[in-house]
N, C-alpha and C positions, 0 to 999 in steps of 0.2 A: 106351376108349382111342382117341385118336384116330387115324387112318389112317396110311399113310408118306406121307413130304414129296412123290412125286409125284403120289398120289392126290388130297391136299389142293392140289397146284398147278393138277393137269386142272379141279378141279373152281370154283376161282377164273374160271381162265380162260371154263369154259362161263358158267360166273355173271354175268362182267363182258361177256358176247358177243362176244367175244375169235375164240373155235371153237367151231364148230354145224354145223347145216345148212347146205351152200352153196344163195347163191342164184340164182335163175333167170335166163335173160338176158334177159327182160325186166324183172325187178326192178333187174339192173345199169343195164339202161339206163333205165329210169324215173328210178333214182338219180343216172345220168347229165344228164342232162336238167333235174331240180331242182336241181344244183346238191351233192346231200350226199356226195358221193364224197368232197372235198377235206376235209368236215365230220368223214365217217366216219371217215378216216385221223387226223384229231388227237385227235378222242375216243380212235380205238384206243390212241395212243403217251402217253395218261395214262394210261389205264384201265391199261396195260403198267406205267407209274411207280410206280403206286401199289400192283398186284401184286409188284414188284420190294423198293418198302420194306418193306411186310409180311414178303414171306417171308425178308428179312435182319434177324437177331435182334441182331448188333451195331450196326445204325442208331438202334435205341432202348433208353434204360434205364427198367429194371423193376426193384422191388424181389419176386426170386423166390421169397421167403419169405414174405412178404404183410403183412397189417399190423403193425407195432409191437405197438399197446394195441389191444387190443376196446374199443372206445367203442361207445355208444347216441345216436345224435342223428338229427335232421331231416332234415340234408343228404343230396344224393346222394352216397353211395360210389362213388368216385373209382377208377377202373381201375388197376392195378396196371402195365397193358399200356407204358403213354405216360405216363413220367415226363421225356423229353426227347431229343434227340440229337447224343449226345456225339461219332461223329463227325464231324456234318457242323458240331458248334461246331469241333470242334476243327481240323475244316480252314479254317474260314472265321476262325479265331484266327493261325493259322500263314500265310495267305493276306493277312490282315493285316499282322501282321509281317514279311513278306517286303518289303511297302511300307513300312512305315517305319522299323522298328529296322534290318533286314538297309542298307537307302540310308544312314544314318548310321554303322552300323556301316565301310562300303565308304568313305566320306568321312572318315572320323577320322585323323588325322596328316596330312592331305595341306591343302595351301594352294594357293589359287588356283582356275584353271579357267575354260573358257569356257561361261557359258548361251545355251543358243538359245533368240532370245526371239523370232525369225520368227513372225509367225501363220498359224497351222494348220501348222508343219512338222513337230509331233508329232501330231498329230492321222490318224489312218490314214485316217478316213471321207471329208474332206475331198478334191478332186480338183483338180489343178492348176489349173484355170479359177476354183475358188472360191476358195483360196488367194490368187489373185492381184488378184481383185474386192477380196476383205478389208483387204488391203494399200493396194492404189488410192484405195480409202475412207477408212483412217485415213491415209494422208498427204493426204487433201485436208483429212480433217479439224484436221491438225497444222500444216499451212502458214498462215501470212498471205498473203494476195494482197494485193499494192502497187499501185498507181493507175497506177505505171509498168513495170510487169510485163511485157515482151516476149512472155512465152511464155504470158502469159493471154489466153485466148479474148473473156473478154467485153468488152464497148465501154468504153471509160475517158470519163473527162470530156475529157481533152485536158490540153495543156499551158498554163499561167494566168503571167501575169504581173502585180502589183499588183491582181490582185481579175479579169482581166481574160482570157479567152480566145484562144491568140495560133493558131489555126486559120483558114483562110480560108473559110473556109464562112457565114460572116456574110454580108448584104445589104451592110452597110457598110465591111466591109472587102476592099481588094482589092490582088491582088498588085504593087508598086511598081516590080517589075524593068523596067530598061532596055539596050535594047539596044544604047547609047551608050555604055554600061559598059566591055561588052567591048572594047572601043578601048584602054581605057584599062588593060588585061589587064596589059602586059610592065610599067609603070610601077609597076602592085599589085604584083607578084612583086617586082618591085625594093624597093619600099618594104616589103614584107614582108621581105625578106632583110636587108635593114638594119635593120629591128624587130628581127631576131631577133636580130641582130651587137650592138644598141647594148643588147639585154636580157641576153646572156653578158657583157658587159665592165662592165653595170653594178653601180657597189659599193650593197653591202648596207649601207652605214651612213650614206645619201643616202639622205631620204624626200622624197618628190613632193610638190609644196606640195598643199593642198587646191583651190588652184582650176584647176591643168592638170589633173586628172583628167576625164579625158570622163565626161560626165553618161550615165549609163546602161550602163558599166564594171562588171564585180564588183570590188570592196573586194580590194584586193591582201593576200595571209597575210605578217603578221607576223613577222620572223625571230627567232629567240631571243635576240641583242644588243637588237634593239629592246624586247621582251616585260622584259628583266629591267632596262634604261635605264628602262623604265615602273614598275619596281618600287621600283627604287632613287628614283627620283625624288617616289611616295607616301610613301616610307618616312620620308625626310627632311622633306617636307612635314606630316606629323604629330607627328615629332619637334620642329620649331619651334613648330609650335600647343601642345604641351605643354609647351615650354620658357617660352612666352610667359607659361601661364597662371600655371607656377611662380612667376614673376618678379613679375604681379602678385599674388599671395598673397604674399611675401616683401614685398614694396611695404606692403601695408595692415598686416605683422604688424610690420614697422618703425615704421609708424603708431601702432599700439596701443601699441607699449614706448613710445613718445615721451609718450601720454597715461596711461600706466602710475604714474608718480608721482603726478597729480594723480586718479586712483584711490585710490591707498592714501592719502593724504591725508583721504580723505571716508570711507575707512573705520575708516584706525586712530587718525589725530591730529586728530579733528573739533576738539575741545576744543582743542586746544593749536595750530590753525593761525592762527586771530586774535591770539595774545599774543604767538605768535615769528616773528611776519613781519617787524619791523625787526632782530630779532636776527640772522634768517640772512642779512638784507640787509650787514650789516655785518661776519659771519664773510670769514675769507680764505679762501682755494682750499685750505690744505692740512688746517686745521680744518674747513671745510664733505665734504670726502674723508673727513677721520675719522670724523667726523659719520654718513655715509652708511652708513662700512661698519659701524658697530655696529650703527646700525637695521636693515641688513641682517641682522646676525647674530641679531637679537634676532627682528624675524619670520621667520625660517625658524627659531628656536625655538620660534614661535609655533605655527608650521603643523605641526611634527612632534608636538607635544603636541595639538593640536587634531584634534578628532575626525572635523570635518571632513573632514578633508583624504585621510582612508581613502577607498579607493574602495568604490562603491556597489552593491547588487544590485538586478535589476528593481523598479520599484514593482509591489507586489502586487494585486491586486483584491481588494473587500471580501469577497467569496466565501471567496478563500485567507488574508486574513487572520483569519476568522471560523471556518476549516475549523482554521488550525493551533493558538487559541486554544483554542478546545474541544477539538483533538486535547491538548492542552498540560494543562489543568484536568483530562481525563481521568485522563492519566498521574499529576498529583499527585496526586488522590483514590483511587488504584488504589494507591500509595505510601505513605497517609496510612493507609486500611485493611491494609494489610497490619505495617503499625506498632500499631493499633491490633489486630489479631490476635495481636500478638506474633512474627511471620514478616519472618526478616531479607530485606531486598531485596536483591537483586544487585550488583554492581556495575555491569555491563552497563543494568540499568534505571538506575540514577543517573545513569549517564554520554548516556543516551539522552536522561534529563529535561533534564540541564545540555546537549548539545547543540542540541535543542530550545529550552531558553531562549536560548542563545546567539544559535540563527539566528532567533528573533523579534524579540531587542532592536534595533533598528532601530540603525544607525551613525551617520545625521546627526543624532541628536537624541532626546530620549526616549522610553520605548514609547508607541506608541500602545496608546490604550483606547479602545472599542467595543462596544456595547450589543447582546448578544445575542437572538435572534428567542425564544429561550425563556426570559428573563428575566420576571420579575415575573408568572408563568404566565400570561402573554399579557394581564394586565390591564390594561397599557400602561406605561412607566416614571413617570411620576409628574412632581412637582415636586421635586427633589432640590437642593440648595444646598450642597454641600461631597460629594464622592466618598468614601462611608467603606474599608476597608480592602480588604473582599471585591470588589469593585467592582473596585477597583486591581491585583488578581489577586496578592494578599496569600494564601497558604498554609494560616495561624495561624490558629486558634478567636477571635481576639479581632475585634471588632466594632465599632470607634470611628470617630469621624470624624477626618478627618487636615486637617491646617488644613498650607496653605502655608507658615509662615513656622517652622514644623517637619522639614522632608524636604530633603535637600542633594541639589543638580544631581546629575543621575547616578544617585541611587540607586531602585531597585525599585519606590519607591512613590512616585517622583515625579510629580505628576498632569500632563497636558499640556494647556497653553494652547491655542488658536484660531490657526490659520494667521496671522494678520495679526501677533499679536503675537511668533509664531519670528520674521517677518520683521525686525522692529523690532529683536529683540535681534541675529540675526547682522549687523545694518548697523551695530551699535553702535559707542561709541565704545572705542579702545584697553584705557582706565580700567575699563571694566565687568567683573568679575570673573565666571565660570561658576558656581561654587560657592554664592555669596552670593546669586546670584536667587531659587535655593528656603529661602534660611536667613534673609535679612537681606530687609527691608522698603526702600520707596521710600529715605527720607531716609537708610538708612543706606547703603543700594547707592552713593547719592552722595558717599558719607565719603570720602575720600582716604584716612583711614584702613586701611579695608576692601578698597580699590582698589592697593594699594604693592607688589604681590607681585613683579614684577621689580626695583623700586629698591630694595627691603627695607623692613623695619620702619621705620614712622616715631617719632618719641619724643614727640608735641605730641597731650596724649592729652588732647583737648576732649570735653567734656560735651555731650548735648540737653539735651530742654526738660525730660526728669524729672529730670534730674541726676548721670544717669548717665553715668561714663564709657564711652568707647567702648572702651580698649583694658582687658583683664584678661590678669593671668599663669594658665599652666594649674597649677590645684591638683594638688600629688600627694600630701595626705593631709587627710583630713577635715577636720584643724587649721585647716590653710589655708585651705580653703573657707569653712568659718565664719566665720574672722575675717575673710575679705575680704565676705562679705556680713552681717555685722554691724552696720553702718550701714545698710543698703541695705533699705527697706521688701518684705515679704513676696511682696507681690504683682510686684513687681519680678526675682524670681531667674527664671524662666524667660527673661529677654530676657539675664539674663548669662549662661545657660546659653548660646543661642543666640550671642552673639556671642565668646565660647571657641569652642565650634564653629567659626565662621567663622573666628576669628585663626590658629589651629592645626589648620587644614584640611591632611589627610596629601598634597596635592596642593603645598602651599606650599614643606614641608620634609620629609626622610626622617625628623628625628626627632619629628616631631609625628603619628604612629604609634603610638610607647610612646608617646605623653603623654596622648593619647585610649585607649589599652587602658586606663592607669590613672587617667585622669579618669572613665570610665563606672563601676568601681568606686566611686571617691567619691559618687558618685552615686546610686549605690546605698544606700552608707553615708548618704547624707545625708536619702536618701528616708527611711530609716527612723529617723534624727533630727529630721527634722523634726514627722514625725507625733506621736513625743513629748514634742514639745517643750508648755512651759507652756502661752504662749499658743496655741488651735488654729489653724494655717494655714486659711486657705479651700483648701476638694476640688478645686475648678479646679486651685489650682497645682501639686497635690499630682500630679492629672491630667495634667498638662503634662509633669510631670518625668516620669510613668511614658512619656509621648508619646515625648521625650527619652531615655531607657534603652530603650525598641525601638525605638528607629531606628539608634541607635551598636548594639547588638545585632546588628542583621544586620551590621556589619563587626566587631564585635568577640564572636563569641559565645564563644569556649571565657571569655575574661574576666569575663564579664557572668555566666556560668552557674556557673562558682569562684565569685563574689563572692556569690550569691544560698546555694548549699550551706554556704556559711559561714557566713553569717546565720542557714539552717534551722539548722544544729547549734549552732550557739548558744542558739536557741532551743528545742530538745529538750533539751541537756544541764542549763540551767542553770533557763531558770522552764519546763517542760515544761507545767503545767495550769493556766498565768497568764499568758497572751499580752497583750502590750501592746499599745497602738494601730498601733505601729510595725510589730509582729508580724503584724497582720491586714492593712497595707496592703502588708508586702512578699509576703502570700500573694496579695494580691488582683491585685500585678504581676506574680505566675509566671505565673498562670491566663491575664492579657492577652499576654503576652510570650510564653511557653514555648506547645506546643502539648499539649495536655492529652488528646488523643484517646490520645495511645500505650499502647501494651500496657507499657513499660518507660519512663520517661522517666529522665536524671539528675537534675532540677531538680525538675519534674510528680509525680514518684512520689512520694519525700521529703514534699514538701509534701503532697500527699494523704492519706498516712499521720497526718502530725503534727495534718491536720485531725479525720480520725477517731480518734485517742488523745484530744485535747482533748472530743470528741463524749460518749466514755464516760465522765466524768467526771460526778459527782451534784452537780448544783449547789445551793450555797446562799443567795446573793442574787440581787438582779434582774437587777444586770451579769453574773450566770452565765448568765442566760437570754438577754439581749442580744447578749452575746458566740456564744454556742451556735447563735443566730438565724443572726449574722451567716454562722460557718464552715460553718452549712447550707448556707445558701446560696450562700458559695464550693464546697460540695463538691458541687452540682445544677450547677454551671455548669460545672465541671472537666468533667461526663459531660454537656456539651448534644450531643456529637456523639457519641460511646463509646457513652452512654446504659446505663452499666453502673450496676447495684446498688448504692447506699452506705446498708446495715442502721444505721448508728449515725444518718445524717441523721434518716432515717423514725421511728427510735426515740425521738432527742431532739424531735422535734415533735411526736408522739402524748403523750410524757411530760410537757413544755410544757402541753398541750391537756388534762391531768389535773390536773396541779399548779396552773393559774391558775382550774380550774373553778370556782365560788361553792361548789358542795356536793360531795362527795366521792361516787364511782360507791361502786353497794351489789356490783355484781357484778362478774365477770370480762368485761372491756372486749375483750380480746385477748391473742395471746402475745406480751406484750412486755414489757418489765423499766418496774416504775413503784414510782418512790422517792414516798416520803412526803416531800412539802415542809415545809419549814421555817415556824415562824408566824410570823402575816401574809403570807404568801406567796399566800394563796390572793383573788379580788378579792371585794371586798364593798361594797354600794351603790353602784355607777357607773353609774346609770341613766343619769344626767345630764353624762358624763363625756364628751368629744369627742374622738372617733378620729383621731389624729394617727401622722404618720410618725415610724419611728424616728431619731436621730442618731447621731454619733459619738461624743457626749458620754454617752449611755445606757451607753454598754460601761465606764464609769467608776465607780467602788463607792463615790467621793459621790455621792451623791442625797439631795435633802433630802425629805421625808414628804410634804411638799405633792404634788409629782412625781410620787410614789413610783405612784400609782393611776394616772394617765396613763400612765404608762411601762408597767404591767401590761396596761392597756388594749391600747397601741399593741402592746404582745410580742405577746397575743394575735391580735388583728386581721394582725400579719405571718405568724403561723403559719398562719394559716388559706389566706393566700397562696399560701405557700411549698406545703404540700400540694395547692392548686389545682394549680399550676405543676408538681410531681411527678407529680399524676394526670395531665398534660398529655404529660410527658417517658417516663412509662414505660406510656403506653396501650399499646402494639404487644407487650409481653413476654407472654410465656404465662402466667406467673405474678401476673398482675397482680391477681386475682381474692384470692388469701392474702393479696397485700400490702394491700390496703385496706380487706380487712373490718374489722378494726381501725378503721381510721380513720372507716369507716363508725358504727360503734358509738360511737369519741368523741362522732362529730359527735351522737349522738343522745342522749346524756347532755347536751350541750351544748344542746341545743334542747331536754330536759324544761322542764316548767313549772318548778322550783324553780331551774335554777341561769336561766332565760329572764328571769324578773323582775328578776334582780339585773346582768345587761347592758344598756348601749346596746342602741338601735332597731339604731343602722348596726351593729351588729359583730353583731344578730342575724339580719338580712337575708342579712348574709355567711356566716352556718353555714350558713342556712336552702337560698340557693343553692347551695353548695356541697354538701350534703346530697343537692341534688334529683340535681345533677351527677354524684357518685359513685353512688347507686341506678341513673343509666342506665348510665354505663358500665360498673359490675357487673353489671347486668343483659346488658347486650352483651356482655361478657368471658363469662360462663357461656354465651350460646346457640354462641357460634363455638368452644365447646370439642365435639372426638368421642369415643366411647370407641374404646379400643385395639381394632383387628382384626388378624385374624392374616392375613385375605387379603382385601385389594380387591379382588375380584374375584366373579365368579357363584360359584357352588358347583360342583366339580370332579364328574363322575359317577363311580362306583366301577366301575373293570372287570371286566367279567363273561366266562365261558366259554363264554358260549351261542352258537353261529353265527349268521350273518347269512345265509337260502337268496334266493337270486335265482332268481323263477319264468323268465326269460330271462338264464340265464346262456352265454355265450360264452366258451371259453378262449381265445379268441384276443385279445380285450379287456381292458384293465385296467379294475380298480374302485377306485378310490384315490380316497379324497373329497375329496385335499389335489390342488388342481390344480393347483398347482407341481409338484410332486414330481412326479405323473401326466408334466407336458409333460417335468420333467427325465429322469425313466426314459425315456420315445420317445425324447428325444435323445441317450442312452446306447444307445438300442438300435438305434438307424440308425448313431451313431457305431461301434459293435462290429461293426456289419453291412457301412458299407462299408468299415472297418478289414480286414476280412477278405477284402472282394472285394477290397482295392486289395493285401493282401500275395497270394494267391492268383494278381491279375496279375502281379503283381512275380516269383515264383517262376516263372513261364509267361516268363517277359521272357528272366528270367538263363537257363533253361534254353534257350531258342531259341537265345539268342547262344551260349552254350557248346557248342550241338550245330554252330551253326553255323562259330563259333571252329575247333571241331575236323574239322568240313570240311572247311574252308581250310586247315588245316595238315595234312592228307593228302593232301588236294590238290596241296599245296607240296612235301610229302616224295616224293609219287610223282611228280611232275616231276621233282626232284631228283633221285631216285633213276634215272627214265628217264635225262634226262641222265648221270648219272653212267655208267649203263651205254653207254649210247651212247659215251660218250667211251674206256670203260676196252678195247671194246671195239675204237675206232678204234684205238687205242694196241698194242693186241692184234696187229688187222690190220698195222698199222705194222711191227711187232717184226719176225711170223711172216714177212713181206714181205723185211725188211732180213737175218734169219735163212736162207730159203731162199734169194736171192741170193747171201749169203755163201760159203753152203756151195756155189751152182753153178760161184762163182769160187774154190772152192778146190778143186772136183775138177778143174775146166780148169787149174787151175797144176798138180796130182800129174799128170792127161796129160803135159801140157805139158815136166814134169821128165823125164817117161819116156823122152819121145821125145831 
């Protein structure tokens, strides 16, 4: 047990040499002498400090229980003694806050106040001599010193005049005083005094000419009459240079109206200025006035119809023109598949597209078109001779070339000419019509006929050189149509077509509107008249007229797509599995016209269906197979973009490819439905027979016998095509591999020796190829196929119970193998850590102020209270004061009464 707290203090003290033996006097004085006296004494007064903290047990915290956990480790075990000192933290935290929070706290509500910002006037160390050096220093350093500075010590330049030293101190300069001068002393004064008289009496609004000014005088100051007489005086002078130049601009723009007539002259009555120059010589003054004002009114109906006359936005750079083109074809093909998904668009997207189109269409003139950098996959653009439709920035699946004298001004697919020739047409003459440049041809643009749109119709309805008239009425029922081109040779109806168009352009008249929604009907009607009709029209024309029904289409489609659904249902209801010529050409104009990609279409779908009902049908003649040929092939070209599955095409061609074989397969070819053909149906000896393309005239069920092997040939040889063309259109489908083994197997039936000898050379080359063709891309299709897994990925390990021992483990370490996590947990745990030192201070904050708050307000109450007593007590004094008075003066009045 250790000793009592003074036995343990004596014995500190002998320890640290504190108290011992005294020593000698000559030790003092040795110690004297080296110098360790002064040494001695400060070692004594720590060795005393540090005795002092020791034996106070509140100066440090211990925990007097001792460790928490028994642990085993490496480290040195850590004293219990010196865990820290809480109170010299806590007074050096309190010592703190006395400086800052307590100064804030004493400042809060009060406004204003003076700082002393004197140097060193807070500063206690400081002693007035250095205070005032400090001072002396920063205003020398704060001042400018000026050249003319009286109270600056150091030597100046002197005073300059003109570049020039005016000191006497020069060799060459010397002082000019004479002393003749002063003579002339009382005469200065006088004449100064009347200087001074005639400068008080002088008016200020008298300026001195410039040449009495004595030379070498300062410039007299301006007075403020003068100053704004200057101002007024610029002000006006600017105002007439402005007015001048108004005047001439007015001058030349008088000019211009004066040569204004013989401007429009050259623009709008080129033609008609040679013929009626004696006539207006001859008109009087109040017909040549009338005259005027209709021309007038007529071109300023000109200008508000003219498109012209809009105003215009920046010309763009090819950059941004090319940026919003592509931004533009984006959005259709984002439009076009999500149709083709069967996913309705928004209306927000629509309205985006059509604003988009809007602000591309250019206002003076037609869109421009522009060859994209990733056109033609950079192979370069070619030699091209007619812009076909995609080019045009055309929508639609269809792919034709568009000929000029097909597309009316204005519209979508208008192609644009070469700067030189817009020029030619806006300098044009009156007569030139807008509409008829993309519809009608040289000779006819010059018809007067075609040119009358403000006089009106004319009735002198002359013929060219085929004999045709120029002017036609608009049919408004098939009847019509026929009879009026009844005379008129075959090849001739598309120029009538075209110039209806032009007569009853909806720009003409309002009701030439409905006359066109129901002329593109007839049109319709007549396309599929004509196809079967007796004699076969040439396909050009046929092509022409479908040219013709898409172009009125884009202004007329809800018309155009009734009249076409009408036709399909006629067609299903009435010969459903015997389509006429007429039937296949108006399928062949939904496919160009309509867009066939859609998930839904009105027009598209219909048609699509009735082509594969017609598909499953088991045909019996050659025109079965012709016909089957052909709706194959409409129904590969409906999906060139969709590129969706159509089972009946694939079917009828495989089944084709069995039925015309020389010998009948011994086995199961594939799974696909295969009719036994009819005889003769099958080809025999055609060695010699030459591969010809199909007609229109094939799909017809006369055929004379001679034919008949040709035509089996040619069925053949397109099938074989049409399956090229398929394996081409559906390579990318995953299932491509089922769908053609089959076809693979025809083809190899078709290549044995026995049906090979009974074919043509050419239509054997072509299985042969095509053979080799389908084995690669089957072969391709099977290696890019995987099997199913359940997981992409490594194999997962199975978790186990077994521990993980670290031969150097640390608790005070994390082991986390995720070094995210690892750095996020640090950062949770500094975050927790100073969260809790900063509430910790927080609590130490409010608690200082609250002790302090309550301070001051004891403070306050015992002052008050002092006062109060001081006062209650004056008042006291006061009373007892006025009391014992009272009462002295009423015992002197009871004497007083006595007596």
């Amino acid at each position: 047990m250790p000793g009592s707290q003074l036995k343990r203090l004596k014995a500190s003290l002998r320890d640290k040499g504190v108290i011992g033996p005294q020593l000698s006097k000559k030790q003092k004085k040795r110690n004297a002498q080296d110098g360790k006296a002064n040494n001695r004494r400060l070692q004594k007064a720590a060795e005393l400090e540090s005795i002092r903290e020791d034996f106070n047990p509140f100066d440090l915290k211990h925990n007097a229980r001792g460790p928490k956990f028994q642990v085993t480790t490496n480290r040195p075990v850590d004293s219990n003694a010196t865990k820290g000192r809480p109170t010299e933290a806590k007074s050096l935290g309190e010592e703190r806050r006395r400086q800052t929070l307590l100064v804030e706290l004493n400042r809060r509500h009060k406004v204003g106040g003076i700082l002393d910002r004197r140097i060193g006037e807070n500063d206690p160390f400081m002693t007035p001599e250095e205070k005032m050096r400090e001072r002396f220093v920063r205003e020398k350093q704060i001042h400018k010193t000026s050249m003319f500075d009286l109270e600056d010590d150091e030597p100046s330049v002197g005073l300059t005049h003109f570049g020039k030293s005016l000191s006497l101190d020069g060799p060459a300069l010397v002082d000019d005083f004479e002393e003749e001068d002063l003579s002339a002393g009382s005469d200065a004064d006088a004449s100064d005094d009347e200087h001074r008289g005639s400068k008080r009496i002088r008016p200020f609004d008298i300026e001195a000419p410039d040449g009495e000014e004595e030379e070498g005088q300062p410039e007299r100051k301006k007075t403020k009459q003068e100053v704004m007489k200057e101002v007024i005086a610029k002000s006006k002078f600017y105002k007439a240079e402005r007015q001048a130049a108004k005047d001439a601009d007015e001058d030349l723009r008088e000019e211009l109206d004066m040569e204004l007539p013989e401007l429009h002259e050259l623009l709008f009555n080129r033609k008609k200025a040679s013929k009626d120059t004696g006539a207006n010589e001859a008109e009087s003054t109040a017909a040549g006035k009338e005259r005027m004002e209709r021309d007038y009114d007529m071109r300023l109906r000109q200008l508000a119809q003219d498109r012209r006359a809009q105003p215009t936005d920046r010309t763009k750079t090819d950059e941004e023109k090319a940026q919003e083109e592509s931004k533009r074809l984006r959005e259709l093909e984002e439009k076009r598949l999500k149709r083709m998904r069967g996913e309705e668009a928004s209306d927000s997207e629509d309205a985006d597209v059509a604003s988009t189109q809007s602000e591309e269409e250019p206002i003076n003139g037609p869109p421009q078109f522009m060859e994209m950098e990733e056109d033609d996959f950079g192979l370069g653009t070619g030699i091209k001779t007619q812009p076909t439709a995609t080019e045009l920035g055309f929508d639609d699946e269809d792919d034709f070339f568009i000929e000029k004298d097909l597309i009316a001004h204005g519209s979508d697919l208008e192609p644009l000419d070469s700067e030189e020739s817009s020029d030619e047409e806006e300098s044009g003459a009156e007569d030139d019509d807008e509409f008829t440049k993309g519809l009608l041809n040289e000779e006819e643009t010059q018809n007067p006929v075609f040119s009358s749109r403000l006089t009106g119709p004319t009735t002198d309805a002359k013929e060219d050189p085929n004999g045709l008239p120029y002017t036609f009425s608009c049919p408004q029922t098939l009847e019509e149509f026929v009879e009026m081109t009844q005379s008129i040779p075959v090849d001739h109806i598309p120029t009538i077509v075209q110039r209806i168009r032009a007569l009853y352009h909806p720009k003409l008249d309002s009701d030439n509107k409905s006359k066109l929604a129901v002329f593109v009907k007839v049109l319709v009607q007549y396309l599929a008249y004509l196809s079967n009709h007796t004699n076969q029209p040439p396909f050009s024309v046929l092509e022409s007229l479908v040219r013709h029904i898409h172009s009125l289409a884009k202004s007329y489609p809800i018309e155009t797509a009734n009249e076409f659904r009408t036709q399909l249902e006629d067609f299903g209801r009435s010969r459903p599995l015997s389509p006429t010529l007429g039937d296949l050409v108006n399928l062949t104009a939904i496919g160009t016209i309509f867009p066939t990609s859609d998930h839904f279409h009105q027009v598209a779908t219909p048609a699509g269906l009735l082509v594969a009902r017609n598909l499953e049908r088991v045909p019996k003649q050659i025109a079965d197979y012709s016909q089957g040929l052909y709706l194959s092939t409409l129904a590969f070209q409906y999906q060139q973009v969709s590129k969706r599955y159509v089972p009946e095409a694939m079917n009828f061609c495989l089944n084709t490819l069995c039925a015309l074989a020389p010998e009948k397969a011994k086995g199961t070819l594939g799974y696909f439905p295969i009719h036994e053909p009819t005889l003769g149906i099958r080809i025999t000896n055609a060695q010699s027979v030459t591969v010809r393309k199909l007609a229109p005239t094939d799909c017809l069920n006369d055929i004379s016998d001679e034919e008949a092997m040709s035509t089996k040939v040619a069925i053949l040889a397109t099938t074989i095509q049409l399956l090229d063309a398929a394996a081409d259109l559906y390579s990318g489908k995953s299932a491509f591999f089922e769908t053609f083994e089959p076809a693979k197997n025809v083809l190899a039936h078709l290549a044995s020796k026995s049906c090979r000898v009974k074919l043509p050379a050419a239509l054997n080359e072509l299985v042969e190829k095509l053979r080799s063709k389908l084995d690669r891309m089957l072969r391709l299709a099977h290696m890019t196929r995987r099997p199913l897994e359940l997981h992409h990925h490594r194999p997962l390990p199975i978790k186990t119970a077994i521990p993980k021992f670290e031969d150097s483990f640390d608790p005070n370490k994390h082991y986390d193998p995720d070094r995210d996590r690892a750095e996020l947990a640090k950062l949770k745990a500094e975050h927790k850590k100073e969260r809790k030192g900063a509430m910790r201070e927080l609590r130490k904050d409010a608690n200082f102020m609250a002790r302090e708050q309550l301070r001051m307000k004891k403070a306050k109450d015992a002052a008050y209270e002092k006062k109060y007593k001081r006062l209650v007590a004056e008042i006291q004094g006061e009373e007892g004061k006025e009391a014992n008075a009272y009462e002295r003066e009423k015992q002197m009045r009871k004497r007083a009464a006595k007596r």
